[in-house]
N, C-alpha and C positions, 0 to 999 in steps of 0.2 A: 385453724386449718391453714392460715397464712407459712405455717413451717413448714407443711407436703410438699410441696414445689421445692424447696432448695434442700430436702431432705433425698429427693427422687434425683436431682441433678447430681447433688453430693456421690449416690450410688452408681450412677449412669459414670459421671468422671472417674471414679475409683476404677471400674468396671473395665472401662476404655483405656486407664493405664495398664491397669493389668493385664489386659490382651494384648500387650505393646513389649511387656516387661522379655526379656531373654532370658531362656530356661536352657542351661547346660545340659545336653542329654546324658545319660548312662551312658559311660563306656569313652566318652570324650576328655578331654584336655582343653582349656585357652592354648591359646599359640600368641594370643596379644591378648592381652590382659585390661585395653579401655584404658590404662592409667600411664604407662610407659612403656619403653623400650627392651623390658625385660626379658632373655632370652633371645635378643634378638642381635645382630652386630653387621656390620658393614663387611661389603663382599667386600676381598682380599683383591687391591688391582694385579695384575702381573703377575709372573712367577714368584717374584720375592716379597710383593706385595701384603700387607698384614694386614688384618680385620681389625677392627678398631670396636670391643665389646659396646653394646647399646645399656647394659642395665640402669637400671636410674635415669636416663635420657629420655628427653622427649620430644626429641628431635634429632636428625641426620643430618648431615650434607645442609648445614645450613638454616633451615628448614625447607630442605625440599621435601623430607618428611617429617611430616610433627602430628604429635598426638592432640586433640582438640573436642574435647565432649566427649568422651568413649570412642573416638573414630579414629582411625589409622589415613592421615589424608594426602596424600599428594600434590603438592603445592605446583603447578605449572609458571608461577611466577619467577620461582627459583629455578635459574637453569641447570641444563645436565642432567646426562644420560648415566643415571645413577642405581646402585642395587643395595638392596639392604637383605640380609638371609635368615635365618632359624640357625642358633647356636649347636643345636640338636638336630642330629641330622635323624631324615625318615629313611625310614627303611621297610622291607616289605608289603605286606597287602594292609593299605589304610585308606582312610577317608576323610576329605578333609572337607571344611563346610566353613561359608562366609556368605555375609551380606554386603552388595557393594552399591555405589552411586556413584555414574560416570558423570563428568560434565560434557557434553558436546565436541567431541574433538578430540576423547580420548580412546589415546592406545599405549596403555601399557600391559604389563605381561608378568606371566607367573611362569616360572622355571624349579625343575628339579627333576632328576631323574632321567637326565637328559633329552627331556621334552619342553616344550615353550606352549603357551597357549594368549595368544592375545588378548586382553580385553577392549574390543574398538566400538567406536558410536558416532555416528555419524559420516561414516563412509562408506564407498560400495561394497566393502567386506566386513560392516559389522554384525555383532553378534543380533539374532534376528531375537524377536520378544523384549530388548531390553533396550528404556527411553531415557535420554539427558535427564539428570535431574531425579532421579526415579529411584529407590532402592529394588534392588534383584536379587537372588541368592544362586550361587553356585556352590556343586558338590563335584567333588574330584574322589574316584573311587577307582584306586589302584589294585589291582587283583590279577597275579601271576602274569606278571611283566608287563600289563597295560593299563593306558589312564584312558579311562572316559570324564569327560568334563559335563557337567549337566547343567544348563542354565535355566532357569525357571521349571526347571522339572521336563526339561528338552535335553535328549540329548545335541552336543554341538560339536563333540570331534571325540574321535577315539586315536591315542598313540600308543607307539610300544612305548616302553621305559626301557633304558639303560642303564647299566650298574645294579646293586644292590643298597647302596644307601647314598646321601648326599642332603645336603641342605634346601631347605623350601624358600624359593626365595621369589621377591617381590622385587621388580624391578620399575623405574622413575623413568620412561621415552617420553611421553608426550599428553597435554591435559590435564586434565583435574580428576579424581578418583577421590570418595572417601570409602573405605575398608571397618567394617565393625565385625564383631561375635566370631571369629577367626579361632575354629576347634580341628582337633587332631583325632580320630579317632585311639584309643590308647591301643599298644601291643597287647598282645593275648599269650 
């Protein structure tokens, strides 16, 4: 009977990973793929300014962003007010869906569609439900020209959008951020 106990833990740990494990839903896409930079490239500075393709990369700007575990992280050691984009731009009514971990003192931002939405923590304008340190999920659900942003299953701002299509992009202001499970809802 001395096997029950590590037979029972065996299942209990199994159990506990797999309630952890990330399940792509129907009808989605990665947009980061956990592994690299694929699909993804450097915002173009200036008007003549050129994007510089990410694939194979696993890191930007240095690493001020680099991939590390499955996470998409933003390094605040590395300076610079930096943007990385989606080589495929979105377009129309979609949905897009991530899980994030601020560090204490972050604010950076997600842009596209000519709207900006913050991600802050720890100042008098951060996003309310979500703690340093802490993973949270947000969903962005774009439907006939506006974005509501949803953090923990709250709504936290509603914008119009502008344009019809353009790139999702991830922008580098301030703090630490790590980024995982980053889906697209697919076109219909």
């Amino acid at each position: 009977m001395r096997t029950l106990p590590c037979v029972v833990f065996l299942l209990t740990a199994t159990a506990v990973v797999a309630a952890d494990e990330f399940k792509l839903e129907p009808g989605y896409k990665l947009l980061f793929n956990g592994k690299n930079l694929d699909g993804w490239q450097t915002k173009a500075a200036g008007k003549d300014g050129k994007a510089e393709p990410l694939d194979g990369k696993t890191e930007a700007f240095a690493g001020r962003f680099k991939v590390a575990e499955g996470e998409l992280v933003i390094d605040p050691k590395v300076k610079g007010d930096r943007y990385i984009e989606t080589v495929a731009p979105v377009s129309g009514d979609f949905t897009v869906r991530f899980d994030f971990k601020p560090a204490d003192g972050c604010n950076n931002d997600l842009l596209f569609l000519g709207t900006k939405f913050d991600i802050k923590v720890g100042s008098k304008d951060a996003l309310k439900g979500v703690k340093a340190g802490e993973w949270s999920k947000i969903e962005i659900v774009v439907k006939s020209g506006s974005a509501d942003f949803i953090v923990n299953g709250e709504k936290a701002a509603t914008q119009k959008t502008k344009g019809d299509k353009g790139p999702f992009t991830l922008r580098a202001e301030g703090g630490a951020i790590a980024i995982k499970n980053v889906r697209i809802s697919e076109a219909k």
